[in-house]
C-alpha positions in Angstrom: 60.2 -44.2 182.8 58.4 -40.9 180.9 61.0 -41.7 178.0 60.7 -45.5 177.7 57.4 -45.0 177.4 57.3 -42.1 174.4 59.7 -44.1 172.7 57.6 -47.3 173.0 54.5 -45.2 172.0 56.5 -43.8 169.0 57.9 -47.2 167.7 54.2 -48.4 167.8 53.0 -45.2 165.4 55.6 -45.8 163.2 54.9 -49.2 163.0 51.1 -48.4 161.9 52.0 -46.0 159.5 54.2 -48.5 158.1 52.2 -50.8 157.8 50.1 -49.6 154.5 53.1 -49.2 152.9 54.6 -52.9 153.7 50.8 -54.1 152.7 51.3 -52.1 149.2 54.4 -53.4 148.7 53.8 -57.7 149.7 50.8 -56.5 147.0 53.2 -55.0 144.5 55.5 -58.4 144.6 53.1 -60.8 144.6 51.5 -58.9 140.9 54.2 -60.3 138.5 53.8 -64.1 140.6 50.1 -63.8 139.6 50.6 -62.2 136.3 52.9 -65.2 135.5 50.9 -67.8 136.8 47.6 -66.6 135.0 48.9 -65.7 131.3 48.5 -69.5 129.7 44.8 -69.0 130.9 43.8 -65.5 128.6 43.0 -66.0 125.3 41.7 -63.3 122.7 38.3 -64.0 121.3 37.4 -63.4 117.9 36.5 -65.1 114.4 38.8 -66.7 112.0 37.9 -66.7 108.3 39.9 -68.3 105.3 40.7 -66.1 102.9 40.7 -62.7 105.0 43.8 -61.1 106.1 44.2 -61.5 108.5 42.4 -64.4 109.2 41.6 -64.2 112.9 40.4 -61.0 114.1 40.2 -60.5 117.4 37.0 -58.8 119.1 37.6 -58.9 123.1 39.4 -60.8 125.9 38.4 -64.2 127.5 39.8 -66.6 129.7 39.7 -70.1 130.7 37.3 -70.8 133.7 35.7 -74.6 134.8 37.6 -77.4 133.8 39.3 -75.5 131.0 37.8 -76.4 128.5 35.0 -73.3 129.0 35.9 -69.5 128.0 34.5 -66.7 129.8 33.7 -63.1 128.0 31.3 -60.7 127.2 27.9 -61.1 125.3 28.6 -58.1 123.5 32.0 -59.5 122.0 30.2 -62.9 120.3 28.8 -61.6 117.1 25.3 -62.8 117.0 25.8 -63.5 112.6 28.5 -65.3 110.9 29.5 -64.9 107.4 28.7 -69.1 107.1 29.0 -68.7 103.4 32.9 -67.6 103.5 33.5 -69.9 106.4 33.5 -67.9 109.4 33.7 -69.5 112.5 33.9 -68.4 116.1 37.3 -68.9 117.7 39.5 -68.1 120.5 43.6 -67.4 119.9 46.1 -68.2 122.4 49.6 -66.9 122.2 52.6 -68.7 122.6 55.9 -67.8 124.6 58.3 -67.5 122.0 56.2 -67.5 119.1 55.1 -64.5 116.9 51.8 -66.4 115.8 49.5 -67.3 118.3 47.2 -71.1 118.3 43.9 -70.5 116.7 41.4 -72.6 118.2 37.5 -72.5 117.2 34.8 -72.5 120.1 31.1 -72.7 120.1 28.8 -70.9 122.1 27.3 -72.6 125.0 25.7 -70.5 127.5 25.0 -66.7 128.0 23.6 -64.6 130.2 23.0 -61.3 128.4 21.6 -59.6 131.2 25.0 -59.6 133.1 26.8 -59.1 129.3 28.2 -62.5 130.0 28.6 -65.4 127.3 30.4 -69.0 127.8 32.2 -70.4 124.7 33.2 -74.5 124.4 37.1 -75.1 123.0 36.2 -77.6 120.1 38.1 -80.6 121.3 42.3 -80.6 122.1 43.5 -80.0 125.3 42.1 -77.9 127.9 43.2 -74.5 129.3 44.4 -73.6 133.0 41.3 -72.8 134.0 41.8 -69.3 136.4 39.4 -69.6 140.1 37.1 -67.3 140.1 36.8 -65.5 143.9 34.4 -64.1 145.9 33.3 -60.7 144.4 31.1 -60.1 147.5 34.0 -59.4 149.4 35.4 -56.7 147.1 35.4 -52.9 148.5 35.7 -49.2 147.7 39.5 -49.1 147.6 40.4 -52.1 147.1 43.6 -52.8 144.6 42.7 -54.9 141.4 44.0 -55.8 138.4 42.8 -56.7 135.1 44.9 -58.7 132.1 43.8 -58.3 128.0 44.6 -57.3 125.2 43.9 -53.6 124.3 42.6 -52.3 120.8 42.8 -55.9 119.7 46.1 -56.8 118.0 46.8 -53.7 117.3 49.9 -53.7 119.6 50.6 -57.3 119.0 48.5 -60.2 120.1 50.2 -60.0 123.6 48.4 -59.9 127.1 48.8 -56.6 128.7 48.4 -56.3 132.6 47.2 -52.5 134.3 46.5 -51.8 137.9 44.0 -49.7 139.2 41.6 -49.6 142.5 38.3 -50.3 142.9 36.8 -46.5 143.1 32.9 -47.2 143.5 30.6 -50.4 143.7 27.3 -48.6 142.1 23.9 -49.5 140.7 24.6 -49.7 136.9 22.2 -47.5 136.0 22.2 -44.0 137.1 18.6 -42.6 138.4 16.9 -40.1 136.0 14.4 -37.5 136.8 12.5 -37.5 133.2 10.9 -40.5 131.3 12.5 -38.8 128.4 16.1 -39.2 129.6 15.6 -43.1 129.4 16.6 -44.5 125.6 15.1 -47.9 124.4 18.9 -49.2 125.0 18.8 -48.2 128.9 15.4 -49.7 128.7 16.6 -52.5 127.9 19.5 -54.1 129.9 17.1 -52.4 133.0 14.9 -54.9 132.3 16.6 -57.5 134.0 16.7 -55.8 137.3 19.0 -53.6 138.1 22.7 -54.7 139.5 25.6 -53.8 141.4 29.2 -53.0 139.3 32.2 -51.8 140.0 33.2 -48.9 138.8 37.0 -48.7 138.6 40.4 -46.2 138.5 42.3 -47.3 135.8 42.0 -47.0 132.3 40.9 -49.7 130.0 40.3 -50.0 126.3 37.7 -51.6 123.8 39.7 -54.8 123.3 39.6 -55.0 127.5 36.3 -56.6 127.3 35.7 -59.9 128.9 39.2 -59.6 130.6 39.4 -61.1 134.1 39.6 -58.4 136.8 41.8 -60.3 139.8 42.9 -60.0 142.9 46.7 -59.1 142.4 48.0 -60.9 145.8 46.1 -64.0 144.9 44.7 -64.1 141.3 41.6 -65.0 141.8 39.0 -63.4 139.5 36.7 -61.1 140.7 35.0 -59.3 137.8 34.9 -59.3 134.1 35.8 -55.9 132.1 33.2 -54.6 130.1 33.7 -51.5 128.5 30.1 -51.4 125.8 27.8 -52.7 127.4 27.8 -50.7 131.2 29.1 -47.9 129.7 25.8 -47.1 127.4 23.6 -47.5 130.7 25.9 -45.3 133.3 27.3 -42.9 131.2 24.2 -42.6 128.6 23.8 -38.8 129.8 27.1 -37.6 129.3 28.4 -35.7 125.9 32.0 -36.9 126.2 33.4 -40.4 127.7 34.4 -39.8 130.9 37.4 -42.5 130.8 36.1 -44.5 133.5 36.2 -48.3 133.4 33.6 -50.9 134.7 33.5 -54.5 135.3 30.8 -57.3 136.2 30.8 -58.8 139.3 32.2 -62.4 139.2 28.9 -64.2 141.0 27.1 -63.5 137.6 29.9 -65.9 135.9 29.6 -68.4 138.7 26.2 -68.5 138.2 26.4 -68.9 134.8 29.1 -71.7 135.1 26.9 -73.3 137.5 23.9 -73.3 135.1 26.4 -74.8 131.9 27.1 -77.8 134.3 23.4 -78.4 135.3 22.3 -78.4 131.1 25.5 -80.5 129.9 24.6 -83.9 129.4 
């Protein structure tokens, strides 16, 4: 009877131990399903000019959200001027399976919340995107596995959406508490204004042309945060002489809100 019951006791730690590693792996096989699924819906957001070469240049990461016809990304990326008198418009390009030249289409700035770095842009007529669900970032924890889909440094490896992994490391204030008036710069002063706010502070590595990428749930795809790599990164890491490497991203409730906010306004 002794032995029966070791071996029963044994079965069931193996079992738990396993367990992590069976979680890890359903996670690792349901990534590519996501991946695959959310593609059509990340577009890179830039300007498109005639004349220039190239024309479009791409300036950050958004994707489709609402009823597809709405594209998420950071305030930061918008440029606040256009150069109207050589035709410069604001525009979002989607690539194409198969295709070496992605669809330029131009989009108009709707809504913003520059508080939360977050802007929404309005496709100029056509068809709309697959718009991606956004989930609830309120349930998001210190270790939890996300993923995050753009398009790093632009173009410059080909206007092609690029997927990383990484975990949640930290959710933390984004400013970090100072001991002298004299540490705070008119910039910190700034986005503090607002209040300050919850982000999540990431481990995995992200680049300039990451921001306004969707950070997702990999099991399910559901967006959870927005990469922001200017904006957070001036207020948290302010004090340090180097970059430290670490990424950020907004919570998702800030876009909700905001997408909330463009239905209420549109006529």
């Amino acid at each position: 009877m002794t032995a029966i019951v070791h071996l029963a006791r044994r079965r069931m730690l193996l079992a738990a131990l396993s367990l992590p590693l069976l979680c890890g792996a359903a996670v690792a096989a349901d990534l590519p399903t996501s991946v695959a699924r959310m593609r059509a819906s990340i577009v890179a957001v830039g300007t498109v000019q005639p004349g220039r070469n190239p024309q479009f240049r791409v300036l950050g990461t958004g994707f489709a959200v609402g009823d597809g016809t709405l594209v998420a990304t950071n305030f930061h990326v918008v440029p606040e001027l256009l150069d109207t008198n050589r035709l410069e418009t604001l525009a979002i390009a989607i690539p194409v399976a198969g295709a070496t030249v992605a669809a330029v289409r131009e989009v108009s700035k709707v809504s913003s919340d520059p508080a939360h770095d977050l802007v929404l842009l309005k496709l100029a007529g056509g068809a709309p995107l697959p718009a991606l669900k956004i989930g609830d970032s309120a349930a998001v924890h210190e270790g939890d596995a996300i993923a995050f889909t753009g398009f790093p440094m632009g173009d410059v490896l080909g206007l092609f959406p690029v997927t990383h992994r990484g975990i949640v490391s930290a959710v933390a204030p984004i400013g970090i508490p100072v001991t002298r008036a004299r540490d705070l710069d008119a910039r910190t002063v700034r986005q503090l204004s607002a209040g300050p706010f919850d982000i999540f502070q990431l481990d995995a590595t992200a680049y300039p042309g990451h921001s306004g990428s969707p950070m997702f749930e990999p099991e399910t795809g559901e967006v959870v945060g927005i990469l922001n790599m200017v904006f957070i990164k001036g207020t948290r890491e302010s004090a340090l002489s180097q970059p430290s490497g670490i990424s950020y991203a907004v919570p998702a409730k800030y876009l909700q809100d905001l997408i909330k906010a463009a239905r209420t306004s549109s006529p």
